[in-house]
MARGUGU-634908 format. One record per atom (N, C-alpha, C): residue number from 1; residue in three letters; atom name; x, y, z. Coordinates in nm, 4 decimals. Layout:
N
ATOM  seq  type  atom        px        py        pz
ATOM  NUM   ala    CA         X         Y         Z
...
//
This chain:
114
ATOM  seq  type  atom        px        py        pz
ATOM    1   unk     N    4.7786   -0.9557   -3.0673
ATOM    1   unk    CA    4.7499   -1.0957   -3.0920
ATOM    1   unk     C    4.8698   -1.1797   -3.0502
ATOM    2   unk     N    4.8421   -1.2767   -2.9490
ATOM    2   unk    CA    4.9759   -1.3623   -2.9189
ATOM    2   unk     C    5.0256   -1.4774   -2.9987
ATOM    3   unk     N    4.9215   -1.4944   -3.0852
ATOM    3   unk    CA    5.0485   -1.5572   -3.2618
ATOM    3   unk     C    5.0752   -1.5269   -3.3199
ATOM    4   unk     N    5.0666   -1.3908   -3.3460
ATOM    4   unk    CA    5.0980   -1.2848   -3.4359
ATOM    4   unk     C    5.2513   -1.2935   -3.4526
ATOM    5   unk     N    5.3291   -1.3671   -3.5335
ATOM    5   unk    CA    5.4784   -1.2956   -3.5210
ATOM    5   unk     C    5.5210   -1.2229   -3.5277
ATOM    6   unk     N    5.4346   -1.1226   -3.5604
ATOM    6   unk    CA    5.5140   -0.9450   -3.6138
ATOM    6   unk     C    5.4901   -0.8614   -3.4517
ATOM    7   unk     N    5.3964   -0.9312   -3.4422
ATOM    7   unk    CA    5.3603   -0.8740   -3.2641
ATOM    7   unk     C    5.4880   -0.8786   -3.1782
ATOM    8   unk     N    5.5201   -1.0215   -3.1907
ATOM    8   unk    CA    5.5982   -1.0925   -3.0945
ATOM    8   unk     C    5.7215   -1.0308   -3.1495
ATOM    9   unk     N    5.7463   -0.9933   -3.2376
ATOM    9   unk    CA    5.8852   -0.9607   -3.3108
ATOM    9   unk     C    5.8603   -0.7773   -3.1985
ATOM   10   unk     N    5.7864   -0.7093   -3.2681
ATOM   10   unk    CA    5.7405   -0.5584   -3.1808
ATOM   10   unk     C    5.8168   -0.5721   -3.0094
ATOM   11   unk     N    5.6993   -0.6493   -2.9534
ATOM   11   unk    CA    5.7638   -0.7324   -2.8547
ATOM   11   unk     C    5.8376   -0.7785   -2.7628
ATOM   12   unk     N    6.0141   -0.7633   -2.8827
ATOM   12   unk    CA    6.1140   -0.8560   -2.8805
ATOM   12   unk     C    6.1211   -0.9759   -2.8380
ATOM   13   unk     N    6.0327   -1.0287   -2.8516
ATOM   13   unk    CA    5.9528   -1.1805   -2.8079
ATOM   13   unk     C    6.0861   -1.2471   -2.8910
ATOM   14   unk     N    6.0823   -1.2084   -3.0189
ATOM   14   unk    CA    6.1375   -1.3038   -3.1075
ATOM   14   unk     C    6.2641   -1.2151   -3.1860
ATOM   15   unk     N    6.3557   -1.3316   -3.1932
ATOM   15   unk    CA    6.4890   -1.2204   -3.2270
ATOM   15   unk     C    6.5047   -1.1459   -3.3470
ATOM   16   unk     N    6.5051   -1.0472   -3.3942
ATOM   16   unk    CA    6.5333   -0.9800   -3.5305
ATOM   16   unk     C    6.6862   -0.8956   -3.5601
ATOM   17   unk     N    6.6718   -0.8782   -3.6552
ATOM   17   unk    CA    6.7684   -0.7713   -3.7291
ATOM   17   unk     C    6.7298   -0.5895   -3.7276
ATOM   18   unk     N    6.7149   -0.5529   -3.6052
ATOM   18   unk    CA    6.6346   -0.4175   -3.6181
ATOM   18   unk     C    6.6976   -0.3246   -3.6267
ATOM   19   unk     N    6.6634   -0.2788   -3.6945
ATOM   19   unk    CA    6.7190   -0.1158   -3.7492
ATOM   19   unk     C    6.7062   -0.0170   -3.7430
ATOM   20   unk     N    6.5753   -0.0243   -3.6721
ATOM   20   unk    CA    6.4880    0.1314   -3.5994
ATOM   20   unk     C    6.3800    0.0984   -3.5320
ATOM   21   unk     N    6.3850    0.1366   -3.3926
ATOM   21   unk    CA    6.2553    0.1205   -3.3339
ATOM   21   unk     C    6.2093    0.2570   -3.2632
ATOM   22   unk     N    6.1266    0.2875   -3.2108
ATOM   22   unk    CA    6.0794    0.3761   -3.1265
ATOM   22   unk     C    5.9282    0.3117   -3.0827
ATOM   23   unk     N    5.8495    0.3895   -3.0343
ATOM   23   unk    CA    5.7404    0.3321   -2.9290
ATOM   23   unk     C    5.6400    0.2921   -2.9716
ATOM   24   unk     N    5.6222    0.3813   -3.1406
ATOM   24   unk    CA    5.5048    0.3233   -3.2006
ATOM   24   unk     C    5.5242    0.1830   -3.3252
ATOM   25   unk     N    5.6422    0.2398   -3.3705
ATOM   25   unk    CA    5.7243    0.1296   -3.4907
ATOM   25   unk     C    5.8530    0.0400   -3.5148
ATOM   26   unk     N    5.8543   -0.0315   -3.5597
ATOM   26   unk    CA    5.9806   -0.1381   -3.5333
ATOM   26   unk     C    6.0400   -0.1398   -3.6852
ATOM   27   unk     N    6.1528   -0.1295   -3.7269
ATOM   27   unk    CA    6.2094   -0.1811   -3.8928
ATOM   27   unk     C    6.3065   -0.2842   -3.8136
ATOM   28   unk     N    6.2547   -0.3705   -3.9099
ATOM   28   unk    CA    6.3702   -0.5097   -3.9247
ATOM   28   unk     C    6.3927   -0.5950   -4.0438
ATOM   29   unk     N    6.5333   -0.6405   -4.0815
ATOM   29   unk    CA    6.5790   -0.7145   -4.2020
ATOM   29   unk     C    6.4902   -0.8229   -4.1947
ATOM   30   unk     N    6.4493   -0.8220   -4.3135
ATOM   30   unk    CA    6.3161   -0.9231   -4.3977
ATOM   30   unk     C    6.4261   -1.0564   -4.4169
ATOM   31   unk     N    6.3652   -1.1931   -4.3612
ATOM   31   unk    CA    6.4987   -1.3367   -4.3636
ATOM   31   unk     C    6.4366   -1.3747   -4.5021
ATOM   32   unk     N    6.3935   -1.3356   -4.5676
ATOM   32   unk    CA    6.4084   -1.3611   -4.7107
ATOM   32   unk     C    6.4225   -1.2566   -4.7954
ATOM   33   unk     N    6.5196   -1.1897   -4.8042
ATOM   33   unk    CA    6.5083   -1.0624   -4.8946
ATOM   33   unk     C    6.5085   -1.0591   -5.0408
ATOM   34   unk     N    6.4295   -0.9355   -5.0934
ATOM   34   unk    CA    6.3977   -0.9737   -5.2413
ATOM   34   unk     C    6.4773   -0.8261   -5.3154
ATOM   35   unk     N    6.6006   -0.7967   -5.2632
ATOM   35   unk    CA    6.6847   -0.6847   -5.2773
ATOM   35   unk     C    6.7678   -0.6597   -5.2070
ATOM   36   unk     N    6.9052   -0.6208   -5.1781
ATOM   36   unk    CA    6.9988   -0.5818   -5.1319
ATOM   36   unk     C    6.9671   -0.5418   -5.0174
ATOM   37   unk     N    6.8845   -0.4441   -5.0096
ATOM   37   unk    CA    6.8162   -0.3834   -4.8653
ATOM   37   unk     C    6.7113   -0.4270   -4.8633
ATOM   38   unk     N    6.6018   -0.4814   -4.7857
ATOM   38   unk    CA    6.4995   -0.5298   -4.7498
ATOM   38   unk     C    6.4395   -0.5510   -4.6184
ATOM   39   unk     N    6.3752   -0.4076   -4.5747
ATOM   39   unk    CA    6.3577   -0.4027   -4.4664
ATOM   39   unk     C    6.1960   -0.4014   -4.4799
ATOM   40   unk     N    6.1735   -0.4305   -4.2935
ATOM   40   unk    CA    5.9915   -0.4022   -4.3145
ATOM   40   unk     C    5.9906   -0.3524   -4.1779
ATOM   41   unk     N    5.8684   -0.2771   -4.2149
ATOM   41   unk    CA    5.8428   -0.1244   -4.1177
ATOM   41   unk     C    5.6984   -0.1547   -4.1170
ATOM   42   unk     N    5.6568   -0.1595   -3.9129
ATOM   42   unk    CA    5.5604   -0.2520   -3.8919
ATOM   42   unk     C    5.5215   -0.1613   -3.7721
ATOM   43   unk     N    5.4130   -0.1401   -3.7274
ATOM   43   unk    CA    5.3596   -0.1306   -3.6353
ATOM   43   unk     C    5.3456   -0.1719   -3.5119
ATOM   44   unk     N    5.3587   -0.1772   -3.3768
ATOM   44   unk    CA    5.3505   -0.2761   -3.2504
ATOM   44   unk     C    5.2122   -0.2396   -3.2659
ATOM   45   unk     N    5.1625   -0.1768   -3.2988
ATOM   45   unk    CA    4.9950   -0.1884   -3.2569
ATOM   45   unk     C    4.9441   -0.3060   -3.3394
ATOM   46   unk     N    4.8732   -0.4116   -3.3111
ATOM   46   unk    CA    4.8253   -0.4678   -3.4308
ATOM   46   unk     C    4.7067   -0.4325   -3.5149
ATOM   47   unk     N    4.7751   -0.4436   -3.6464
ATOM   47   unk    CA    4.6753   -0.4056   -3.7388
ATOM   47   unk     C    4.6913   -0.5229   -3.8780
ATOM   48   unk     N    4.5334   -0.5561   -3.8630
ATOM   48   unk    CA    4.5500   -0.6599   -3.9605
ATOM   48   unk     C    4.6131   -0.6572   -4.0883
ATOM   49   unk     N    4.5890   -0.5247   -4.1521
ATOM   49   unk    CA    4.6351   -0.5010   -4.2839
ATOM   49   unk     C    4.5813   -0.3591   -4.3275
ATOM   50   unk     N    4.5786   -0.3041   -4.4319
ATOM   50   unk    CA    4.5431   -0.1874   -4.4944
ATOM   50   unk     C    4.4207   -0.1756   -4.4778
ATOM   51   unk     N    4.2970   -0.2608   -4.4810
ATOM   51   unk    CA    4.1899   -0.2509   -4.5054
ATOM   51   unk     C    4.0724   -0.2602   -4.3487
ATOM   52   unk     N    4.2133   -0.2561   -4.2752
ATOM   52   unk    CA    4.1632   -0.2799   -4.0881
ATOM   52   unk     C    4.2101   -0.1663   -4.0395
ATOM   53   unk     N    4.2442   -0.0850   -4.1372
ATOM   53   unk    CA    4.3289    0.0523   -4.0466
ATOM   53   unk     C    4.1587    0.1797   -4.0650
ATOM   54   unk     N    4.1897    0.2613   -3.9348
ATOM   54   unk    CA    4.0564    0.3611   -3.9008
ATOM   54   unk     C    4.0905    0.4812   -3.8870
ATOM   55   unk     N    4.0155    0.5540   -3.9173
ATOM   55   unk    CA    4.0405    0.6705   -3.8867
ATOM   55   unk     C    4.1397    0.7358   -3.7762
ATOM   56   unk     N    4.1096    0.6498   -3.6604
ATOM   56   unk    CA    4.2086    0.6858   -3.5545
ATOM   56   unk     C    4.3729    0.6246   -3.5938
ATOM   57   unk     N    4.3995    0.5573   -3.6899
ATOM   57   unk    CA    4.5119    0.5340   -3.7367
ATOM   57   unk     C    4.5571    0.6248   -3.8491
ATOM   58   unk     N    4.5311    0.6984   -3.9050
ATOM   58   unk    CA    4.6537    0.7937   -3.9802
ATOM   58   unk     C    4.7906    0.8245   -3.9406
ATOM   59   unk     N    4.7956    0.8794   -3.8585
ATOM   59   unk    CA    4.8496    0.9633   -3.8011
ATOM   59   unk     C    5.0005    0.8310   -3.8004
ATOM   60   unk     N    4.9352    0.6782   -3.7514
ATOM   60   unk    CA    5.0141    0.6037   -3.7675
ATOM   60   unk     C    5.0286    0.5299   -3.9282
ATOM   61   unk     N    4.9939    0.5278   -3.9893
ATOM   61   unk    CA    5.0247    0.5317   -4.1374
ATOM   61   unk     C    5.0847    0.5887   -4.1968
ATOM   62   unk     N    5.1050    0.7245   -4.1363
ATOM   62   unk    CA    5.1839    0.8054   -4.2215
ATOM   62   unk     C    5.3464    0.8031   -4.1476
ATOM   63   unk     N    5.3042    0.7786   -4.0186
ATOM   63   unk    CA    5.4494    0.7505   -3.8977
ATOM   63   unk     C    5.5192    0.6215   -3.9904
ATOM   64   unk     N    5.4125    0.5284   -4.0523
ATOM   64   unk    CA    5.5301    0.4393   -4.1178
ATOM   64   unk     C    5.6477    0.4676   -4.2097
ATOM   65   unk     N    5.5222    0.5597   -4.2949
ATOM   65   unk    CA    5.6417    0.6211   -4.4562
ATOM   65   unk     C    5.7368    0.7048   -4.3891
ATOM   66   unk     N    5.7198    0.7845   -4.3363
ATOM   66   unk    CA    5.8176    0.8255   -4.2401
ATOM   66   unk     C    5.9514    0.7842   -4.1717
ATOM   67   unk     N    5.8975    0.6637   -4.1150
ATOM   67   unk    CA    6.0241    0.6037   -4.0613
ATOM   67   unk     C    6.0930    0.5328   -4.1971
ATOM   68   unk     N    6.0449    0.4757   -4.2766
ATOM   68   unk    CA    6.0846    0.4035   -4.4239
ATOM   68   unk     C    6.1810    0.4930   -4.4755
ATOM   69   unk     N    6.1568    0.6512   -4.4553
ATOM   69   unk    CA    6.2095    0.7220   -4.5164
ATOM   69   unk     C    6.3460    0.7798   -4.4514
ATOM   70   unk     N    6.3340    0.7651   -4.3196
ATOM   70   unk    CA    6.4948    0.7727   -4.2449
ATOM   70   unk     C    6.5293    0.6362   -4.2714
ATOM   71   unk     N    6.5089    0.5543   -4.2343
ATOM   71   unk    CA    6.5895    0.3671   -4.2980
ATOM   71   unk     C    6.6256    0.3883   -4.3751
ATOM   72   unk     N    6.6129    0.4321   -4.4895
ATOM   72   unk    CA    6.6259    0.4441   -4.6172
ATOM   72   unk     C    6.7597    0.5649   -4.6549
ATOM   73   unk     N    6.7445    0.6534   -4.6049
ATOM   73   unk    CA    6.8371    0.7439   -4.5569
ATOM   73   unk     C    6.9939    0.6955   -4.4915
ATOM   74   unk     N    6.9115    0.6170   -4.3488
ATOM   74   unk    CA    7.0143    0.5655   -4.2756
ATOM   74   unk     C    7.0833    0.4154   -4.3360
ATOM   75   unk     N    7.0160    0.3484   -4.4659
ATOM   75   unk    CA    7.0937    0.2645   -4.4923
ATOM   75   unk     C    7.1679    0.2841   -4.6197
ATOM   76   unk     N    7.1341    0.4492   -4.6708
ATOM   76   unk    CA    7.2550    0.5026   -4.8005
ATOM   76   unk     C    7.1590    0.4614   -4.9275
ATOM   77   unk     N    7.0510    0.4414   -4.8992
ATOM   77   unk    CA    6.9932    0.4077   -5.0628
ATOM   77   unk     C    6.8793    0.4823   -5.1103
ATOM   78   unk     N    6.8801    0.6433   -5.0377
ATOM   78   unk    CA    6.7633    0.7610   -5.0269
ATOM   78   unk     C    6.8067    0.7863   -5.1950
ATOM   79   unk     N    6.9249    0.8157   -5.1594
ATOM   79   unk    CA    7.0062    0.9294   -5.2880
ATOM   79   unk     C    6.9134    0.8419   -5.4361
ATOM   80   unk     N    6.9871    0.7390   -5.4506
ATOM   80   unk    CA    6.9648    0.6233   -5.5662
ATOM   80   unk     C    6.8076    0.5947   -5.6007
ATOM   81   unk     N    6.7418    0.5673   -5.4893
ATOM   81   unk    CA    6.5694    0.5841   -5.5009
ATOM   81   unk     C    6.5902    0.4096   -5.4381
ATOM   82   unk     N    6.4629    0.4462   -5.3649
ATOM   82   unk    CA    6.4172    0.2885   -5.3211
ATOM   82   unk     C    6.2313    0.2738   -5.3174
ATOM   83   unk     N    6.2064    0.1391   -5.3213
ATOM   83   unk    CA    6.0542    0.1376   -5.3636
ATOM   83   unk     C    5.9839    0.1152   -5.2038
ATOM   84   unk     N    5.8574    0.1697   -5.2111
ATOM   84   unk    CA    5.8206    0.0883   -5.0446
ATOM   84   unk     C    5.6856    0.0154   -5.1091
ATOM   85   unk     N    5.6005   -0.1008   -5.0360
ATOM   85   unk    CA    5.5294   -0.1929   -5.1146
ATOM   85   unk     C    5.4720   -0.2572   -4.9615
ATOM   86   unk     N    5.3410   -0.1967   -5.0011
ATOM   86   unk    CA    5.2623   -0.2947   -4.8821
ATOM   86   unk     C    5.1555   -0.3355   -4.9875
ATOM   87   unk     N    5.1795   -0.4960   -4.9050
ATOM   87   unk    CA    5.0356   -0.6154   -4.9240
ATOM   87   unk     C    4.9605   -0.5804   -4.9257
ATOM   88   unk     N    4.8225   -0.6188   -4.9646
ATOM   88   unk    CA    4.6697   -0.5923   -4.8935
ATOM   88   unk     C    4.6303   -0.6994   -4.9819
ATOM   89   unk     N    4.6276   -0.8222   -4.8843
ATOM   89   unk    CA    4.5267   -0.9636   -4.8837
ATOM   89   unk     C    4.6280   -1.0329   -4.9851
ATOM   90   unk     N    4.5100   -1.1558   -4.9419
ATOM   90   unk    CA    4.6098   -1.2867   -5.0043
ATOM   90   unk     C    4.6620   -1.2832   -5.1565
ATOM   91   unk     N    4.5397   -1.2304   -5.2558
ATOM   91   unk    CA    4.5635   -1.2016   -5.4136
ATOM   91   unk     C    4.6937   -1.1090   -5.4035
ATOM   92   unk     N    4.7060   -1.0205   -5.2983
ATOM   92   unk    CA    4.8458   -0.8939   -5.3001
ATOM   92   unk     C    4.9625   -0.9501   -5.2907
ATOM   93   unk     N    4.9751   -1.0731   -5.1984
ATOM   93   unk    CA    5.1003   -1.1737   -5.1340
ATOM   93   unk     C    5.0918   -1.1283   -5.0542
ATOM   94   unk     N    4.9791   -1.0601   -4.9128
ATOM   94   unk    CA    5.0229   -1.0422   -4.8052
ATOM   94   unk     C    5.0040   -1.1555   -4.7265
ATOM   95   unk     N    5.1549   -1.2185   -4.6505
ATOM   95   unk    CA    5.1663   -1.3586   -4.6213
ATOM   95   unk     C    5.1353   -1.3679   -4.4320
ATOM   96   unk     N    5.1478   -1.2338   -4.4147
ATOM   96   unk    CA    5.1596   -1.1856   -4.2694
ATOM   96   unk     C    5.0506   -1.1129   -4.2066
ATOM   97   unk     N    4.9455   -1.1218   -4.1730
ATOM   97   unk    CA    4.8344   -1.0837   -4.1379
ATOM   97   unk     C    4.8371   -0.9662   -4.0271
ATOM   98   unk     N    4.9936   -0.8745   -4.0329
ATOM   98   unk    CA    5.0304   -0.7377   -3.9765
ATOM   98   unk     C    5.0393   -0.6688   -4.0050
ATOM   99   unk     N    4.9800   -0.5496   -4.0803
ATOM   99   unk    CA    5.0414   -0.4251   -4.1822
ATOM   99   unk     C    5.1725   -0.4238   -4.1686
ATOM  100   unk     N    5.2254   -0.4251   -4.2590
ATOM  100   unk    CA    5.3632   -0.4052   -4.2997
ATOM  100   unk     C    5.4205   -0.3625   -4.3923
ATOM  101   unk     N    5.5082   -0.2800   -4.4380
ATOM  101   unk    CA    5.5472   -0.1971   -4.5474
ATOM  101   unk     C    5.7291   -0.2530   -4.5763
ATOM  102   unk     N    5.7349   -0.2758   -4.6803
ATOM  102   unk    CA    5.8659   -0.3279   -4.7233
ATOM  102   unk     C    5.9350   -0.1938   -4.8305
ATOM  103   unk     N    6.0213   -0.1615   -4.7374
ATOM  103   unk    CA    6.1048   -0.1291   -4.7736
ATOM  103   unk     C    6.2580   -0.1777   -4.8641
ATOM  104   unk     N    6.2686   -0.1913   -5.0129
ATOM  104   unk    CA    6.3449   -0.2484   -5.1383
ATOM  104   unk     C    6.4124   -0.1087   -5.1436
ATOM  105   unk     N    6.5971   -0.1730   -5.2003
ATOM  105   unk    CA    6.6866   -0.0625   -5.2434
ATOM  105   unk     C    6.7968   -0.1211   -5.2831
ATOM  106   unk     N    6.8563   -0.0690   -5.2858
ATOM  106   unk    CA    6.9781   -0.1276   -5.3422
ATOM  106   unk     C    7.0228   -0.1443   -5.4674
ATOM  107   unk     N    6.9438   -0.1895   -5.5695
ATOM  107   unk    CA    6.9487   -0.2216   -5.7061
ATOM  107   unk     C    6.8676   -0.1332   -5.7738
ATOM  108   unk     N    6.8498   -0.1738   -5.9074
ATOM  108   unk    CA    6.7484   -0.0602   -5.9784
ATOM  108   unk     C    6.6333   -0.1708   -5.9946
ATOM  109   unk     N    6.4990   -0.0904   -5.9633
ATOM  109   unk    CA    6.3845   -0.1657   -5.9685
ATOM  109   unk     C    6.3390   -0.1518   -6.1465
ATOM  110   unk     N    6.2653   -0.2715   -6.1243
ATOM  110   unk    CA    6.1830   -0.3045   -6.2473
ATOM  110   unk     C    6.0356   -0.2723   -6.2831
ATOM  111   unk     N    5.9349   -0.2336   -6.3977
ATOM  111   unk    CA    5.8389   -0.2040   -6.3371
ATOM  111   unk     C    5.8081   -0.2718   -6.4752
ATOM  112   unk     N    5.6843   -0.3314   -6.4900
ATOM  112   unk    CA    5.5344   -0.3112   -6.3447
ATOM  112   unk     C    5.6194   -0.4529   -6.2758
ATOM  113   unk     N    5.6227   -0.4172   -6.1398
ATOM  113   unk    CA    5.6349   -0.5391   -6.0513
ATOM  113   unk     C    5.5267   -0.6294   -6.0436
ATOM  114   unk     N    5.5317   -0.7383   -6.0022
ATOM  114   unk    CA    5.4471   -0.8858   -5.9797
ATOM  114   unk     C    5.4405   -0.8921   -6.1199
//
């Protein structure tokens, strides 16, 4: 989608903070972070959200937690524990109409979140 910003970010249309890419996925620092570390781990394929992903997408769903899980590694906050948190729809706060998975660390989380 060419208004997609998460596209355009995939892209490098648009400038980010990236922290890991390879061919299928992109991590980049979230410009509003809601934790010390706050990254989001996104797809170049577009996918509207959780509830637009198909069968032929697993394989990339699971490539996300995956990469979340070296970021997470590679930014020192595996050991300590960090949370990962994807949207699904507007009631969720998903503000970005790209699957995206946020990766939180740094601090100690609180629960129940929202």
């Amino acid at each position: 989608m060419e208004d997609c910003i998460f596209c355009r970010i995939g892209k490098r249309e648009i400038e980010s903070m990236v922290v890991y890419e390879d061919r299928e996925v992109i991590a980049f620092r979230d410009i509003n972070p809601q934790a010390p570390v706050h990254i989001l781990v996104i797809p170049k394929k577009h996918v509207a959200g959780v509830n637009d992903l198909g069968t032929e997408d697993q394989t990339l769903a699971g490539r996300l937690i995956l990469v979340a899980q070296k970021v997470a590694r590679q930014e020192g906050i595996a050991r300590n524990g960090y949370r990962l948190v994807i949207n699904s729809g507007e009631d969720a706060g998903q503000a970005v109409h790209h699957l995206h998975l946020h990766l939180l660390g740094g601090r100690k989380m609180k629960w129940p979140p929202g």
